[in-house]
ROKEDREN-88951 format. One record per residue: x, y, z of N, C-alpha, C in turn. Coordinates in steps of 0.02 Angstrom, whole numbers, padded with zeros to 5 digits, always signed. Last residue first. Layout:
! ROKEDREN-88951
XYZXYZXYZ ...
***
This chain:
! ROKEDREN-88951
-00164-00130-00570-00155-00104-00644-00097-00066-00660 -00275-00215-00458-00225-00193-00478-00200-00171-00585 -00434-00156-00389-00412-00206-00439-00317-00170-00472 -00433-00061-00235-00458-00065-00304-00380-00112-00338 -00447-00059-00073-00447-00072-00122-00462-00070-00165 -00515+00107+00021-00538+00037-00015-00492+00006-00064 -00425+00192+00070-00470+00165+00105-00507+00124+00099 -00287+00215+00017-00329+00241-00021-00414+00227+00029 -00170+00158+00034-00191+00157+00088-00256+00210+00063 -00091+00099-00082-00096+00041-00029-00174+00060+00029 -00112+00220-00140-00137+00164-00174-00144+00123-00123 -00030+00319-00087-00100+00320-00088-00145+00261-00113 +00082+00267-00061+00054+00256+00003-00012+00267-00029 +00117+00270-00223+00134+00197-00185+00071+00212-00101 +00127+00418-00207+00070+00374-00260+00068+00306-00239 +00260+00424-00148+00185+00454-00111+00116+00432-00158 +00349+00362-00229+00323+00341-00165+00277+00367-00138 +00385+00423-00348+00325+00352-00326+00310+00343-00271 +00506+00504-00320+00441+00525-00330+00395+00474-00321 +00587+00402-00341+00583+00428-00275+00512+00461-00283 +00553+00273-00445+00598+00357-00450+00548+00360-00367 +00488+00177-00484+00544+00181-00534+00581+00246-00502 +00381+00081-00424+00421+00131-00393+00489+00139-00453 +00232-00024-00434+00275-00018-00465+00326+00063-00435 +00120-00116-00316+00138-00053-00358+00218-00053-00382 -00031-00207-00282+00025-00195-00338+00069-00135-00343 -00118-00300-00191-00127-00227-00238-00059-00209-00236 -00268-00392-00165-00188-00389-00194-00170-00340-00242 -00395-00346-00161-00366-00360-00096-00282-00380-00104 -00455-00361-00281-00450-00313-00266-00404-00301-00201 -00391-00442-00438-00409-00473-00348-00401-00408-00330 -00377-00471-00533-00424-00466-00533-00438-00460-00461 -00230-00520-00546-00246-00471-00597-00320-00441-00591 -00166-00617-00485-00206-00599-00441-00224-00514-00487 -00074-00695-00571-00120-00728-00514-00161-00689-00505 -00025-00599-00643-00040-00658-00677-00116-00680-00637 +00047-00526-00533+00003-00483-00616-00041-00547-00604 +00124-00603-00502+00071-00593-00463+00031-00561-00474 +00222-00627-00577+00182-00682-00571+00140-00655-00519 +00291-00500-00599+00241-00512-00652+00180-00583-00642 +00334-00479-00481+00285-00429-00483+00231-00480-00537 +00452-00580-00506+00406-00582-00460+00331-00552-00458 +00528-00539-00631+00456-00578-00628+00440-00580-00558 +00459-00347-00628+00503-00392-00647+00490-00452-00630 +00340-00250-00731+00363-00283-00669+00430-00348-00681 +00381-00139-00866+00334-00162-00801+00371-00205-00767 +00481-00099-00941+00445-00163-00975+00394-00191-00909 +00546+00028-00901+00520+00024-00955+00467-00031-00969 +00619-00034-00801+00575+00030-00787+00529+00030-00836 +00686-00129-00817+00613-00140-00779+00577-00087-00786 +00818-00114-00881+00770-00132-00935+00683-00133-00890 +00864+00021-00750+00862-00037-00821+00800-00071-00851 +00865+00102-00647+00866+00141-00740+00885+00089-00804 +00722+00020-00566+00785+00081-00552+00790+00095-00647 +00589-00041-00451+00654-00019-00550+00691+00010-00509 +00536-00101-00319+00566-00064-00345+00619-00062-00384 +00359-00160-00292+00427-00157-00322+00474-00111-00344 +00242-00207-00168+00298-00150-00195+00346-00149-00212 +00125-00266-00117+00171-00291-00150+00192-00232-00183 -00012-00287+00022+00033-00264-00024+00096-00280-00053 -00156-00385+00057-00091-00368+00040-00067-00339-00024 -00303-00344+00168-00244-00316+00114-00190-00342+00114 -00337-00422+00277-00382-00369+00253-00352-00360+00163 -00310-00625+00287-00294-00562+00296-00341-00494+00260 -00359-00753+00254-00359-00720+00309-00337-00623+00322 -00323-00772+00105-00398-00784+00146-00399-00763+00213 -00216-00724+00076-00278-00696+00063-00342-00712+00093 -00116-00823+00102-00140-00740+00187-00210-00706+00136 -00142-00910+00020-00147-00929+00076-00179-00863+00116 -00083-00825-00110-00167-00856-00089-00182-00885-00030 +00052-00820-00039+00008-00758-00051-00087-00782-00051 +00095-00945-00063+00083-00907+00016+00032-00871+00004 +00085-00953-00219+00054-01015-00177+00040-00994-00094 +00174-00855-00242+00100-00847-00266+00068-00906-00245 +00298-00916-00187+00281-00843-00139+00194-00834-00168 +00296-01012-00271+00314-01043-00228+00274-00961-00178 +00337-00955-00396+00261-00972-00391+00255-00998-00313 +00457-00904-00383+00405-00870-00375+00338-00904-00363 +00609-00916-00350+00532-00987-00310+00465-00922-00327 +00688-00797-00301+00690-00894-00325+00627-00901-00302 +00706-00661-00372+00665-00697-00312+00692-00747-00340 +00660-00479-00427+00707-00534-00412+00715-00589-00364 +00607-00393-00357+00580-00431-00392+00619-00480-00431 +00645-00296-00254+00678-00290-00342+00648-00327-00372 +00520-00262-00128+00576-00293-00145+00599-00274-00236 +00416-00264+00020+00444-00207-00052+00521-00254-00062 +00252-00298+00070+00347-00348+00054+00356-00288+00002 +00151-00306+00218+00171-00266+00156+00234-00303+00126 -00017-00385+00282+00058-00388+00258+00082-00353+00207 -00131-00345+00376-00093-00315+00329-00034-00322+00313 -00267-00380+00470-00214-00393+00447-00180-00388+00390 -00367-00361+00612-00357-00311+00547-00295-00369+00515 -00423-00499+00741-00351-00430+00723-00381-00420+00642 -00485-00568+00791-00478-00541+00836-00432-00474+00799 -00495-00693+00690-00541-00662+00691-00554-00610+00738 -00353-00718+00668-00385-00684+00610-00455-00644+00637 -00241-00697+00800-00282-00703+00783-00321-00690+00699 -00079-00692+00820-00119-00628+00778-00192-00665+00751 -00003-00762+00853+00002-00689+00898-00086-00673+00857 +00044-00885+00773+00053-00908+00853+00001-00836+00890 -00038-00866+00649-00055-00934+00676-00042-00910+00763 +00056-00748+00629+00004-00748+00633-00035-00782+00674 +00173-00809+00625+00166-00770+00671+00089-00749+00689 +00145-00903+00514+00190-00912+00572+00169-00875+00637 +00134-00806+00412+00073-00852+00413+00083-00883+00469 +00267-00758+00408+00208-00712+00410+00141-00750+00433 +00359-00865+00355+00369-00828+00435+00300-00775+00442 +00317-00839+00240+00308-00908+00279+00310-00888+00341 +00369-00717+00191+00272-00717+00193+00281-00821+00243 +00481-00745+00189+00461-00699+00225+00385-00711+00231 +00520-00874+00112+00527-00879+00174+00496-00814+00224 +00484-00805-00040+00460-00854+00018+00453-00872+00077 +00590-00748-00063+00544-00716-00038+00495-00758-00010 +00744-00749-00083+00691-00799-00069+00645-00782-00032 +00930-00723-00123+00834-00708-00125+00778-00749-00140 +01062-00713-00045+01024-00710-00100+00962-00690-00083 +01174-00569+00030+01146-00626+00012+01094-00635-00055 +01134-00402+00090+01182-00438+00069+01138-00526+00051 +01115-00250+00145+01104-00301+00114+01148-00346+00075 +01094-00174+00320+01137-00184+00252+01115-00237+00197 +00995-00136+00435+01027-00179+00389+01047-00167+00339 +00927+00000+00459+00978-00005+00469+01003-00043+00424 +00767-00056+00484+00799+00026+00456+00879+00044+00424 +00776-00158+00561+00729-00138+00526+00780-00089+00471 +00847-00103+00671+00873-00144+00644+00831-00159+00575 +00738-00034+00729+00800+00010+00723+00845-00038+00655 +00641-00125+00786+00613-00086+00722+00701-00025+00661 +00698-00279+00760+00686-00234+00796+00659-00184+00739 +00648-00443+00670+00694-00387+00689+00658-00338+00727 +00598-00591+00598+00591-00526+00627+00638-00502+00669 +00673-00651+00446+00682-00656+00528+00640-00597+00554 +00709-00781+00325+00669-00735+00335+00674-00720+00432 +00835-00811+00190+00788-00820+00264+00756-00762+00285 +00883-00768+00096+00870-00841+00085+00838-00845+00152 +00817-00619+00155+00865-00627+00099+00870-00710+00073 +00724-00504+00232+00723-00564+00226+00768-00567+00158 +00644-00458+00382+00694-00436+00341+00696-00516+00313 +00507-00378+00467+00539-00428+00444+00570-00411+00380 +00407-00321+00597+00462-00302+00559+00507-00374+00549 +00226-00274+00638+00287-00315+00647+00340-00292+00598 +00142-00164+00744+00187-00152+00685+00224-00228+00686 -00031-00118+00785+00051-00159+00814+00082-00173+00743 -00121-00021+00839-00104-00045+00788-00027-00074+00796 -00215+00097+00905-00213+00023+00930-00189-00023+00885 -00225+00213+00876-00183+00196+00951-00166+00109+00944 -00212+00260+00725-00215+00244+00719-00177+00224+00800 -00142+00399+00676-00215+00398+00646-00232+00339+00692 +00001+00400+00703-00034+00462+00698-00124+00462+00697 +00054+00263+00666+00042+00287+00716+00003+00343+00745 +00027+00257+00526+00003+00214+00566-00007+00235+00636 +00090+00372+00483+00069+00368+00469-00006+00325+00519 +00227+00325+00510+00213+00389+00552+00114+00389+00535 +00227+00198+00450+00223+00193+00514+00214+00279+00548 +00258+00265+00306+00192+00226+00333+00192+00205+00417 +00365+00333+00295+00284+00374+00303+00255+00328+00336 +00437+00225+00333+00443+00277+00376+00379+00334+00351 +00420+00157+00222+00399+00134+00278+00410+00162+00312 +00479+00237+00098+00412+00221+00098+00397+00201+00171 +00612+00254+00138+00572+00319+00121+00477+00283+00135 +00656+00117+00125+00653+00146+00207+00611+00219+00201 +00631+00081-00003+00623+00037+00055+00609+00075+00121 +00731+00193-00058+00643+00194-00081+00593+00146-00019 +00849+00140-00012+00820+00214+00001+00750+00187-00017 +00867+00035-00065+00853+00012-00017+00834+00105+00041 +00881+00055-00196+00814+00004-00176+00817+00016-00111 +00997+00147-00203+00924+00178-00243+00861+00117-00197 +01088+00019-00167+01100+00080-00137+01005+00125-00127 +00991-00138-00202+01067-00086-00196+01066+00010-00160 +01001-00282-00195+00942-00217-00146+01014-00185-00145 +01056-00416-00203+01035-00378-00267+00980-00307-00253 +01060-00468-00110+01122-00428-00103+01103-00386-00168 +00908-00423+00023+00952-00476-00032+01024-00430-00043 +00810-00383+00092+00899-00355+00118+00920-00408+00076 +00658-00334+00086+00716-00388+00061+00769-00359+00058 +00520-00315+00209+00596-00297+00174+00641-00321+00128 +00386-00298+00265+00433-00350+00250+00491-00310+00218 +00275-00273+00417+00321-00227+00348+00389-00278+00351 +00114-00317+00451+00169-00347+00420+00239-00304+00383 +00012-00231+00555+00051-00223+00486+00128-00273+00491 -00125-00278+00637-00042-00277+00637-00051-00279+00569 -00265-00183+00741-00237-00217+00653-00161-00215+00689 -00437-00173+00811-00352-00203+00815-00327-00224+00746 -00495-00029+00823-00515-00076+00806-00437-00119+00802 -00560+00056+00970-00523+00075+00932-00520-00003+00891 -00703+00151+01053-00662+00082+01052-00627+00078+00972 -00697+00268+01136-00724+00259+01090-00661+00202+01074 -00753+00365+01272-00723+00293+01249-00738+00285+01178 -00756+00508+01335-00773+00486+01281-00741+00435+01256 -00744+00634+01457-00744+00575+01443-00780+00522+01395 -00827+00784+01454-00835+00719+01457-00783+00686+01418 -00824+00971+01469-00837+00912+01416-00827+00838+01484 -00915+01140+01431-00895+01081+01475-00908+01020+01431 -00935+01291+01425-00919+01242+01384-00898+01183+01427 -01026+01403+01536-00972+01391+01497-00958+01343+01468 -01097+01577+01531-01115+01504+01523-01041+01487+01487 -01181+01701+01637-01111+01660+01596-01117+01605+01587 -01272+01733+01713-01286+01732+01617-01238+01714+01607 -01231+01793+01837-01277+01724+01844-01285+01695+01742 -01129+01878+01796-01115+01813+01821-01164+01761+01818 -01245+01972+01685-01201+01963+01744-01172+01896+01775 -01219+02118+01569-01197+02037+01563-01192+02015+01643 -01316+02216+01486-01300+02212+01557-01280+02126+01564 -01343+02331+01356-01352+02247+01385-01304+02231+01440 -01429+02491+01371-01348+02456+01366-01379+02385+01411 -01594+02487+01391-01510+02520+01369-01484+02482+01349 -01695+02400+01422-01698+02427+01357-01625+02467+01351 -01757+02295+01555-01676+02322+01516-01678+02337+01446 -01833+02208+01580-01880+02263+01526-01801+02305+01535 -01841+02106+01637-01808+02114+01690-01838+02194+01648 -01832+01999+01513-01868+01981+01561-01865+02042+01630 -01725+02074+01451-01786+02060+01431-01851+02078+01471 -01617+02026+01532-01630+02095+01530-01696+02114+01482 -01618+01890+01518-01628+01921+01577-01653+01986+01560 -01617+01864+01377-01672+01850+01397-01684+01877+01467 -01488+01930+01376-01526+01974+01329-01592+01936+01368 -01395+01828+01443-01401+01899+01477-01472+01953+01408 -01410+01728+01367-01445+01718+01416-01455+01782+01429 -01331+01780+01239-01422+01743+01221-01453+01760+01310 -01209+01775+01298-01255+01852+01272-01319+01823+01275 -01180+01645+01308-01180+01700+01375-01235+01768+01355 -01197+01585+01181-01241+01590+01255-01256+01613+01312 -01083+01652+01143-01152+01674+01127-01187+01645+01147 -00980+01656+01218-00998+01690+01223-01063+01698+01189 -00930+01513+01345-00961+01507+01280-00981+01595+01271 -00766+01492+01413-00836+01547+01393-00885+01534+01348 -00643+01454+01439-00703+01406+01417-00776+01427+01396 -00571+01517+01490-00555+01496+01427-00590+01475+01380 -00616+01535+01639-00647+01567+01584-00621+01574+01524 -00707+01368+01681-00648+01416+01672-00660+01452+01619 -00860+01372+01755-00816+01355+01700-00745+01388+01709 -01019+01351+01779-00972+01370+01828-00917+01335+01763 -01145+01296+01719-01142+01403+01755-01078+01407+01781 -01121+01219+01566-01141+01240+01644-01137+01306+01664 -01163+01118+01455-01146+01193+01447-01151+01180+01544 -01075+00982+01316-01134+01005+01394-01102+01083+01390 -01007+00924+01264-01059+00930+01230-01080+00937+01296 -00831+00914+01220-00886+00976+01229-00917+00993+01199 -00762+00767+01221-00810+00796+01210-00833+00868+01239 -00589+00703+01224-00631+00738+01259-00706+00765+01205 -00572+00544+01236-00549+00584+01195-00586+00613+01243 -00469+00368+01253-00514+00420+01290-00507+00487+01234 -00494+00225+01187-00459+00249+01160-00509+00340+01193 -00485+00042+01235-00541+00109+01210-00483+00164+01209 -00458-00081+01118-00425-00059+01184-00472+00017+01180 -00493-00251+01114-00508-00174+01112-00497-00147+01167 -00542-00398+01143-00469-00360+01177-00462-00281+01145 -00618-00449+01049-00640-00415+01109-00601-00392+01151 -00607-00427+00870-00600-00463+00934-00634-00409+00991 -00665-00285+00757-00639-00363+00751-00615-00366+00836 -00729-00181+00623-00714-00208+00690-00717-00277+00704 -00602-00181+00495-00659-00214+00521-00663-00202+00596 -00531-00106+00348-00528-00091+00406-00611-00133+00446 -00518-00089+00208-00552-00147+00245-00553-00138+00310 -00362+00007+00217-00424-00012+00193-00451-00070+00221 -00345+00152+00344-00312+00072+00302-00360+00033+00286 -00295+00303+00251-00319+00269+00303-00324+00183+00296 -00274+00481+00219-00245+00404+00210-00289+00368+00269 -00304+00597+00203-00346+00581+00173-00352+00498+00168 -00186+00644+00286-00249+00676+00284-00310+00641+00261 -00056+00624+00292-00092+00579+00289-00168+00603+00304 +00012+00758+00270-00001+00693+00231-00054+00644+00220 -00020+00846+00359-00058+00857+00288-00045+00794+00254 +00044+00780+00461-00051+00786+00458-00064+00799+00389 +00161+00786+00420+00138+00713+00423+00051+00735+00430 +00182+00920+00454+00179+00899+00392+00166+00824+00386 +00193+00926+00590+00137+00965+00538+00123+00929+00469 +00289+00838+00607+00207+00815+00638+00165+00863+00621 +00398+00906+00597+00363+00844+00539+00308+00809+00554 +00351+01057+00561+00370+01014+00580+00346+00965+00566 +00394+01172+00439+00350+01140+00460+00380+01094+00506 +00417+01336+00321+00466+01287+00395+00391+01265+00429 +00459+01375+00161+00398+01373+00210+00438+01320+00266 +00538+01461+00067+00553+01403+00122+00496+01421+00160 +00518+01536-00102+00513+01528-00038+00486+01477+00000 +00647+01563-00218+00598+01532-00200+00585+01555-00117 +00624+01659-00387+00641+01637-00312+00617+01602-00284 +00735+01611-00523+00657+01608-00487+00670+01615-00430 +00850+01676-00601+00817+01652-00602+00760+01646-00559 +00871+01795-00777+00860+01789-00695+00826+01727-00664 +00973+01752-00907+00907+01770-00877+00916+01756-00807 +01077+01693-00941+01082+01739-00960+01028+01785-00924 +01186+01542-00884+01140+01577-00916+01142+01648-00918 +01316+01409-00933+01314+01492-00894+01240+01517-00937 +01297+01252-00887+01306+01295-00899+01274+01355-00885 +01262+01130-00788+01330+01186-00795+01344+01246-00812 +01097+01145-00800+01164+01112-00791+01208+01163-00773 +01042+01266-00908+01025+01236-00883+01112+01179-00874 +00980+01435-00924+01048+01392-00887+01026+01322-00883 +00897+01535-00974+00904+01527-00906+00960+01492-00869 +00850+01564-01109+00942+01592-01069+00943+01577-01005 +00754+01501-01119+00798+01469-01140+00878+01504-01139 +00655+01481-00970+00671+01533-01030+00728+01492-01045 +00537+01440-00860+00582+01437-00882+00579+01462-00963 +00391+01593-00823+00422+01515-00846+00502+01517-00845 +00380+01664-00676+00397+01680-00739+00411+01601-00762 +00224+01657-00578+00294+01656-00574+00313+01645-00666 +00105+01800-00608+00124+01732-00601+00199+01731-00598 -00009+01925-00520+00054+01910-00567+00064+01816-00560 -00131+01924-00472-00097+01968-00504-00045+01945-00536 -00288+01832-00489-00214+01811-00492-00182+01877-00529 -00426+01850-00366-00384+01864-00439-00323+01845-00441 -00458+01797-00242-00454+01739-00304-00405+01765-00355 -00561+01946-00199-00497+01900-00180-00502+01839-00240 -00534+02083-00332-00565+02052-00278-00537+01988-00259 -00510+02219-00419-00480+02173-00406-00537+02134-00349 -00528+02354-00425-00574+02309-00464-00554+02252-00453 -00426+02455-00413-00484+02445-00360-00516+02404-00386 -00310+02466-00453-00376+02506-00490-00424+02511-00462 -00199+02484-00314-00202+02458-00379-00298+02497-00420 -00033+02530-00251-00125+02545-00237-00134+02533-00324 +00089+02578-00176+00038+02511-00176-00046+02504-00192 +00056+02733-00176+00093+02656-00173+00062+02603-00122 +00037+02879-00284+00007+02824-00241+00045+02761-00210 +00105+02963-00346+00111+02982-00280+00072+02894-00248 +00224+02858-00456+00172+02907-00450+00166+02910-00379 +00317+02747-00509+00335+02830-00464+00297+02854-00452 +00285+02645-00567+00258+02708-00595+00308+02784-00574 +00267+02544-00470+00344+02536-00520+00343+02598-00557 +00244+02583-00311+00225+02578-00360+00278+02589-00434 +00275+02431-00191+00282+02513-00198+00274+02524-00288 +00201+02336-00071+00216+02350-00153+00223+02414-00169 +00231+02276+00071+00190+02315+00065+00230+02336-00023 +00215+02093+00086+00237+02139+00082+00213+02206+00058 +00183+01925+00101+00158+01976+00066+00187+02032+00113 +00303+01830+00000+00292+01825+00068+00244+01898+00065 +00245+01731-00152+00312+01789-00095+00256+01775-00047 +00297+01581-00252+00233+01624-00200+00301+01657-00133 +00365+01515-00349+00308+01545-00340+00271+01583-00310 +00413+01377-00263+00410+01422-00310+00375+01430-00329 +00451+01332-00090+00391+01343-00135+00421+01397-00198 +00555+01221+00007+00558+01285-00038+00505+01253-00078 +00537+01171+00160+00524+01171+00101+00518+01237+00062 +00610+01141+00339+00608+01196+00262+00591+01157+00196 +00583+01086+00470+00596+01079+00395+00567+01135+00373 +00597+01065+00636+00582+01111+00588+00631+01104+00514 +00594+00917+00737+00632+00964+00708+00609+01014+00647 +00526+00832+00800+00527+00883+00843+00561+00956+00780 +00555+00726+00753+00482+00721+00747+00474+00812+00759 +00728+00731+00667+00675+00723+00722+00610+00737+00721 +00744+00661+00499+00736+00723+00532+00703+00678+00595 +00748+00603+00373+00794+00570+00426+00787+00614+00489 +00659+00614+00298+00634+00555+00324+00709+00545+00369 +00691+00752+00253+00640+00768+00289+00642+00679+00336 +00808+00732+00182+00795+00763+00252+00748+00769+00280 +00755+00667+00066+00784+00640+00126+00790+00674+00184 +00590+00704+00001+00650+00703+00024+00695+00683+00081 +00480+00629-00017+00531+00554-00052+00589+00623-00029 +00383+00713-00001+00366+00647+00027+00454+00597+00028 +00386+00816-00091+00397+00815-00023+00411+00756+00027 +00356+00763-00218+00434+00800-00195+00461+00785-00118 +00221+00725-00197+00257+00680-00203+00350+00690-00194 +00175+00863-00154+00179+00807-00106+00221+00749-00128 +00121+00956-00232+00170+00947-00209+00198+00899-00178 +00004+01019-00171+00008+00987-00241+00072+00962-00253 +00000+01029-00026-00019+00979-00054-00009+00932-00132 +00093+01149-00054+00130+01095-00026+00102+01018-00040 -00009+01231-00092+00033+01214-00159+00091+01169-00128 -00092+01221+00005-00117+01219-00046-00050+01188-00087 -00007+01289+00111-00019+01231+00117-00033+01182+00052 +00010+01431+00054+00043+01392+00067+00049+01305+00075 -00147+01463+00074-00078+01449-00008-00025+01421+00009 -00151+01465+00193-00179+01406+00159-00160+01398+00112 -00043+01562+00244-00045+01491+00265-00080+01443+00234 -00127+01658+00192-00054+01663+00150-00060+01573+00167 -00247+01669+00279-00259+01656+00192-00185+01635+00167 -00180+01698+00383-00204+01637+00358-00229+01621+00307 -00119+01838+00333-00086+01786+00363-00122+01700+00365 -00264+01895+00308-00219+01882+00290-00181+01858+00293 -00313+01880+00467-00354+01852+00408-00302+01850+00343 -00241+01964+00545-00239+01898+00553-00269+01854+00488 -00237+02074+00459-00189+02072+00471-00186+01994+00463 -00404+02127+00484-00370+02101+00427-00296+02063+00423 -00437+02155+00619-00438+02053+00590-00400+02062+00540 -00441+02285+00628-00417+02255+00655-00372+02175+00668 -00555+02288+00534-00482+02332+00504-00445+02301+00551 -00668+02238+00574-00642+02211+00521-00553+02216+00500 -00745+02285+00685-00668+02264+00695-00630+02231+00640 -00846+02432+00677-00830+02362+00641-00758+02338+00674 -00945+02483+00800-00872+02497+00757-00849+02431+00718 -01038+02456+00898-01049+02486+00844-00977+02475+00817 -01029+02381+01058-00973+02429+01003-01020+02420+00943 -01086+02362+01200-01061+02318+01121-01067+02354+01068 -01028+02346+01357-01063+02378+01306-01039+02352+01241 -01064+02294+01520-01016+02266+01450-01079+02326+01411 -01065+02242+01689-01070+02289+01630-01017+02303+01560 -01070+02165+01827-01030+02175+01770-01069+02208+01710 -01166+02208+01993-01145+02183+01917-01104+02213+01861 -01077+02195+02137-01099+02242+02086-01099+02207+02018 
***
């Protein structure tokens, strides 16, 4: 017996509103997390958290929507002039006030609420790296590894019915009942279902290793060596998330330079002197033995105090991996002395010097936890641009 469907006159608008609301709230939400990002990026709980685990970020500013009862008393509630439409801004959050408190001391005024939006950190790593990606990026060797996805780009008669296409289903059952002079009620039958079907889709992925260098000197104090592990823990979630076919190396380096595990990476303590040299030497090393130039992407990163022996000695390597490599990066991190104020310290500054014009040597300066999400956009912006 054929199936029989009738199609409602009745709007379902009143029905959607609920859901449609709720995702409008979710994109304000998101919205003012984006603007936000550099807070977000450099807190610690978030970079010591499981992949799996639900974070709270507090938003100020924005309630949760609720039904508004009217401050009037009058018989109506919640009910405004009617002239309103979506975009308007009813109320704003209140500024800071000068009875508010600040520090220790006792204020006088109310203060702000906030509200905890809860993400996981593979939600919130998508909004990160949303827009990130690694510059120069080439296709390069023939050891590509393909990388399967699914496509639904075919239609068939036989599907699961998750898979429904419904407005081909209707299109077909209207040309039947057409063809067939069905002027009532539209008559849907098995042979008019049509459903979504996909394929197997190679799509060859391009080969890069990231160099992430470290300096575990003894002059990498408490503040340097947070900003160190804040920054390379985006960037490998980062790497990994966007990116199947990308091999990470890990090197620590104080008067020597060594690769390490990735745990050990993360971990080390710092101690000794400093000789940045030896890390980008061991870089040109590994390269030569693993890392083809004309088979691999190549991206050496070094975050260090800038504090070094032998600078010109590290700006003599550095023009070396320039000729082979996509990008290098160079990330220094101030803290609350005389660097913050007077730009780079000399390491940074002899590579001002050298490479002040070189779009492929790119620079950044980190005085405060906040830098660090301006640090990934710069390194990973999708094109180099001239350092400044």
């Amino acid at each position: 017996m054929a199936e029989q469907y009738s199609l409602s006159t009745d709007t379902w608008d009143l029905h959607r509103r609920a859901e449609r609301d709720r995702a409008r709230h979710n994109e304000k939400v998101r919205e003012i997390i984006k603007k936000n990002l550099s807070d977000v990026v450099a807190h610690q709980d978030i970079i010591t958290a499981d992949r799996d685990k639900i974070v709270k970020i507090p938003i100020r500013g924005l309630e949760l929507p609720h039904i508004r009862f009217d401050p009037n008393d009058q018989e109506r509630v919640g009910q405004g002039q009617g002239e309103t439409k979506p975009g308007d801004i009813i109320a704003r959050a209140p500024s800071e006030q000068e009875g508010a408190g600040k520090g220790k001391e006792a204020g006088q005024e109310p203060g702000v609420d906030f509200y905890e939006a809860e993400l996981t950190i593979d939600d919130l790593a998508n909004m990160v790296f949303e827009d990130l990606r690694l510059p120069n990026l080439e296709d390069k060797g023939e050891k590509q590894v393909p990388s399967d996805s699914m496509d639904f780009n075919s239609i068939s008669k036989r599907g699961l019915t998750a898979n429904l296409d419904r407005k081909r289903t209707i299109l077909e059952a209207m040309r039947r009942n057409a063809r067939e002079g069905n002027t009532g009620k539209l008559i849907i039958r098995e042979e008019d279902k049509r459903f979504k079907s996909w394929e197997m889709v190679t799509e060859p992925q391009r080969n890069a290793v990231i160099f992430a260098m470290r300096d575990v000197s003894g002059s990498m104090g408490e503040f340097e060596a947070y900003i160190c592990r804040s920054f390379y823990f985006w960037m490998l979630r980062f790497l990994r998330t966007k990116y199947t076919n990308c091999e990470i190396v890990f090197i620590t380096c104080h008067t020597e330079a060594k690769e390490v595990s990735e745990a050990q990476f993360f971990s080390l303590g710092d101690s000794g002197g400093t000789r940045m040299s030896s890390a980008y030497s061991l870089c040109l090393k590994l390269i030569e033995k693993r890392y083809d130039p004309r088979e691999w992407n190549i991206y050496p990163f070094l975050f260090s105090d800038g504090y070094n022996w032998g600078d010109q000695e590290c700006v003599e390597l550095v023009k070396k991996l320039r000729k082979i490599v996509n990008l290098i990066g160079y990330g220094e991190i101030g803290n609350d002395g005389w660097q913050s104020s007077f730009g780079f310290a000399p390491l940074g500054q002899a590579y001002e010097d050298a490479f002040a014009t070189d779009p492929r040597v790119v620079l950044v300066k980190i005085n405060d936890k906040n830098d660090v999400w301006p640090a990934l956009q710069r390194f990973f912006s999708g094109s180099a641009s001239p350092t400044g």
